[in-house]
C-alpha positions in Angstrom: -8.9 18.2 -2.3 -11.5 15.1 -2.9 -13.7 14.2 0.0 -12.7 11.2 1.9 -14.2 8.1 0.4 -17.0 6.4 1.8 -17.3 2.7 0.9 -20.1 -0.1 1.0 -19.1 -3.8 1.9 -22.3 -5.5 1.2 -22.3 -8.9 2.8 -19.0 -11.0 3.6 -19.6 -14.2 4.9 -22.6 -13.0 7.5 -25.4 -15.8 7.4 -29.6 -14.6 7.3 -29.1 -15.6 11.2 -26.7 -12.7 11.9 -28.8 -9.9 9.5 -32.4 -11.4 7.4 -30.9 -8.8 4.5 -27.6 -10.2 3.9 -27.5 -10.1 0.0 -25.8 -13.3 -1.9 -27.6 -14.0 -5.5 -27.0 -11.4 -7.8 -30.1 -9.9 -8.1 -30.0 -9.1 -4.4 -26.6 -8.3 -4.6 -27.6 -5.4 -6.9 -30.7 -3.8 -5.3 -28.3 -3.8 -2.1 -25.6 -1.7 -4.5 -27.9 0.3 -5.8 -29.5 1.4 -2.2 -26.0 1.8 -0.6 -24.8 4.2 -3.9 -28.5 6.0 -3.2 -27.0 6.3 0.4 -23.8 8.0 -0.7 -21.2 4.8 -1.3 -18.8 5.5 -4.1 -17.2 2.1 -4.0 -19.0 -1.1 -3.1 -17.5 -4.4 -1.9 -18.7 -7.6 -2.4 -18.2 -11.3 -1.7 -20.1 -13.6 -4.8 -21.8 -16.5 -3.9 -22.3 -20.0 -6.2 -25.8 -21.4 -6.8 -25.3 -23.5 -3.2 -25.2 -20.5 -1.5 -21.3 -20.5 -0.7 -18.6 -17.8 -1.3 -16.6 -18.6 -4.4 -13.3 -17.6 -6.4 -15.1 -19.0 -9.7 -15.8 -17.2 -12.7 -19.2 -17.6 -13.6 -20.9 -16.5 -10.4 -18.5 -13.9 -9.9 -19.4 -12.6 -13.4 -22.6 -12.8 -12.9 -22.6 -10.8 -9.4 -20.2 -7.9 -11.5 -22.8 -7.9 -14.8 -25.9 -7.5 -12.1 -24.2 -5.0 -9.9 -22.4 -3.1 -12.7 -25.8 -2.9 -14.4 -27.5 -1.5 -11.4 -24.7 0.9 -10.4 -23.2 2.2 -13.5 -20.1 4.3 -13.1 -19.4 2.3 -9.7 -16.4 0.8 -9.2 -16.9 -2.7 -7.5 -14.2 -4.6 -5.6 -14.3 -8.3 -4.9 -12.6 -9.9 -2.2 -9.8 -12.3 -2.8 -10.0 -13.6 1.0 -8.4 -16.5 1.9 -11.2 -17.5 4.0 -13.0 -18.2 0.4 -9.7 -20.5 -0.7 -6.8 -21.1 1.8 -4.8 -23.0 -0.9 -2.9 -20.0 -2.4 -2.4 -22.0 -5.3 -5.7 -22.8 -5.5 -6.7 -19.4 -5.2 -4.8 -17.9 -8.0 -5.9 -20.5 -10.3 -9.6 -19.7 -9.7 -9.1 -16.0 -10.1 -7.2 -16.5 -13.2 -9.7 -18.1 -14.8 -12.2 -14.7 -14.2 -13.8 -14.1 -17.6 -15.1 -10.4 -16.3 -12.6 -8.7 -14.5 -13.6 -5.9 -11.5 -12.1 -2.6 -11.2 -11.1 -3.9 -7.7 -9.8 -6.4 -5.5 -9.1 -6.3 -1.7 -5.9 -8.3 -0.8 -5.0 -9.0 2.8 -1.3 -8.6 2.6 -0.7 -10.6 5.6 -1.6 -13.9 3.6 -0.2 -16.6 2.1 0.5 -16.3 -1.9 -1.1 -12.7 -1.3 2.1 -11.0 -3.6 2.1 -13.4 -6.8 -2.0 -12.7 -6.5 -1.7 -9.2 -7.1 0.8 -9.3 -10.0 -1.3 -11.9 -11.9 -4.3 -8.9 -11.3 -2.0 -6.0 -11.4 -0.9 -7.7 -14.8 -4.9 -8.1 -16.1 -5.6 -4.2 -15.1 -7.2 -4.8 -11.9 -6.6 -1.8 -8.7 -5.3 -3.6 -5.6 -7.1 -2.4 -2.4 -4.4 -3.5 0.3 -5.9 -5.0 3.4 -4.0 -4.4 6.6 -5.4 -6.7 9.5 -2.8 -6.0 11.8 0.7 -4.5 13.2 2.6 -7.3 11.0 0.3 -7.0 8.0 1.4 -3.3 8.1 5.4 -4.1 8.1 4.6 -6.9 5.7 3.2 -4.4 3.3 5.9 -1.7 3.8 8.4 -4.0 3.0 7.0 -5.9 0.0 7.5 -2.5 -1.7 3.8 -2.8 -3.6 2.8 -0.3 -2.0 3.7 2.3 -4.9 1.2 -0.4 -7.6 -1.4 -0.1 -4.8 -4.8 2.3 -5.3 -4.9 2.5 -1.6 -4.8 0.7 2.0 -7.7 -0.7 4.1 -7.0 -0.4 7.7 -9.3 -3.4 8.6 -8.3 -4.4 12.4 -10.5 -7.3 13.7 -10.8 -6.8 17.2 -13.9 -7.0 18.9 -12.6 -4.8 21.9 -13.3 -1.0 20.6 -10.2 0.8 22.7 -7.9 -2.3 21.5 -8.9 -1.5 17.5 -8.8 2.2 18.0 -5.4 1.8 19.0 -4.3 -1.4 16.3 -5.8 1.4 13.4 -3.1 4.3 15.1 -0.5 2.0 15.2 -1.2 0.6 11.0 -1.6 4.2 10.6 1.8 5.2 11.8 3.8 2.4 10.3 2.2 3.5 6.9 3.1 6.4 7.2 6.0 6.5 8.8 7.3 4.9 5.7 6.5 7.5 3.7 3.5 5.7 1.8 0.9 8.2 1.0 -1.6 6.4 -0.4 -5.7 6.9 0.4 -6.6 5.0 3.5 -10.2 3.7 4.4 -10.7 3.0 7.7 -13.1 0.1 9.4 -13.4 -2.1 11.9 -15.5 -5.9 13.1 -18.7 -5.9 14.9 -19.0 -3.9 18.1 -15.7 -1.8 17.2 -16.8 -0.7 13.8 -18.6 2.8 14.9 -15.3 3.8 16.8 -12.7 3.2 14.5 -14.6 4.8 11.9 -15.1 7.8 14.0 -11.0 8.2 14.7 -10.8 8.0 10.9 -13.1 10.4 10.1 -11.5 12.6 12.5 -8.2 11.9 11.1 -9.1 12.8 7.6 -9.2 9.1 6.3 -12.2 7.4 4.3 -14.8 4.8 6.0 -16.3 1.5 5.0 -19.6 0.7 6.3 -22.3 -2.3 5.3 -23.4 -5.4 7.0 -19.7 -7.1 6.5 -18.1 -5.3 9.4 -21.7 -4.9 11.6 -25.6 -5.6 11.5 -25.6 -2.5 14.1 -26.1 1.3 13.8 -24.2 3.5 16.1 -27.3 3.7 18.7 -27.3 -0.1 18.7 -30.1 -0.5 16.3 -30.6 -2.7 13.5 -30.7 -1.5 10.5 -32.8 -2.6 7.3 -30.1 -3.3 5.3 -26.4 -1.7 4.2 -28.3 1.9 3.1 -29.0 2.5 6.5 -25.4 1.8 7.4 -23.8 4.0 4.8 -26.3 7.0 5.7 -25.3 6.7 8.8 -21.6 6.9 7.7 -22.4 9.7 5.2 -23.6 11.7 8.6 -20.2 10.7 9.9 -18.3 12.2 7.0 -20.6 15.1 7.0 -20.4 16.4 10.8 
């Protein structure tokens, strides 16, 4: 049986004022992949950044965020996000991402949003592993009933809420209605800011993979700061581990 998967989300849309490490051009990008693969990450996460220092869909500096990283972290898969908090025009969206020129190995796509199906068949179609996000109860049932599941590399049980007994119990209930419905794909468990050391820990005690980095929290499980996403995905390696 493989060990549950531990993966590294690098940056999201935090700003310098949230965490001074918060990686964007590609160069930092990489030295942050390579410390969090040091640290144990088999999979890293990442949101590119243009030259203006804004998250983008468009293909050069998402090319040149997967050449730095994959040259820093060969072997790695990496997964971009296809967010709609990058592009809210679905239409919009897709026609940015079709024009990638480098392809990842991986995307995550939250299922609960718009345009969100036709998105993973144009990247399904290309080769590219769909990483389904589930942000809540509905996004769940959404997913179950697209029937995707089955084209799917696995599911992200990603609840936002800040409230740490409220997200423990949003992951259980995703959990179940995965599950429920017969859908046995790998699941990586992780949660938003204060939350994100708890739901881990019902994951890892569930037999479920993690996600740790400075996109879900600037905070180590005694409240300190870390110096960047290594410190975060030892500290979920010790989680796996005990």
């Amino acid at each position: 049986m493989m060990p549950a998967l531990l993966k590294a989300c690098l940056n999201g849309d935090r700003t310098s004022d949230e965490h001074p490490a918060i990686p964007r051009t590609p160069d930092e990008l990489a030295a942050e992949g390579r410390a969090a693969v040091e640290a144990g990450a088999r999979v890293l996460h990442l949101h590119p950044y243009d030259a203006a220092g804004v998250q983008t869909l468009a293909a050069e500096p998402c090319a040149a965020a997967l050449r730095a990283v994959g040259a820093a972290c060969p072997g790695i898969p990496i997964s971009l996000s296809t967010s709609e908090g990058i592009e809210p025009d679905p239409r919009r969206r897709l026609e940015l991402i079709s024009g990638w020129t480098e392809l990842p190995e991986l995307v995550t796509a939250n299922q609960g949003e718009r345009g969100i199906l036709e998105l993973c068949d144009h990247l399904l179609g290309r080769g590219v592993g769909i990483e389904a996000g589930l942000l809540s109860v509905d996004d769940a049932r959404m997913f179950v009933a697209s029937g995707i599941a089955d084209r799917c590399v696995r599911v992200l049980v990603e609840p936002l809420d800040a409230d740490e007994e409220i997200a423990v119990a949003h992951a259980a209930a995703m959990e179940d209605i995965v599950s429920g419905a017969g859908i046995g794909l790998e699941q990586v468990h992780h949660g938003d800011g204060p939350a994100t050391w708890r739901v881990m820990s019902r994951a890892v005690a569930r037999g479920h993979g993690i996600r740790a980095g400075l996109e879900d929290t600037t905070v180590l499980p005694d409240g300190r700061q870390p110096q960047g996403n290594a410190e975060l995905v030892r500290a979920a390696a010790a989680l796996l581990a005990s």
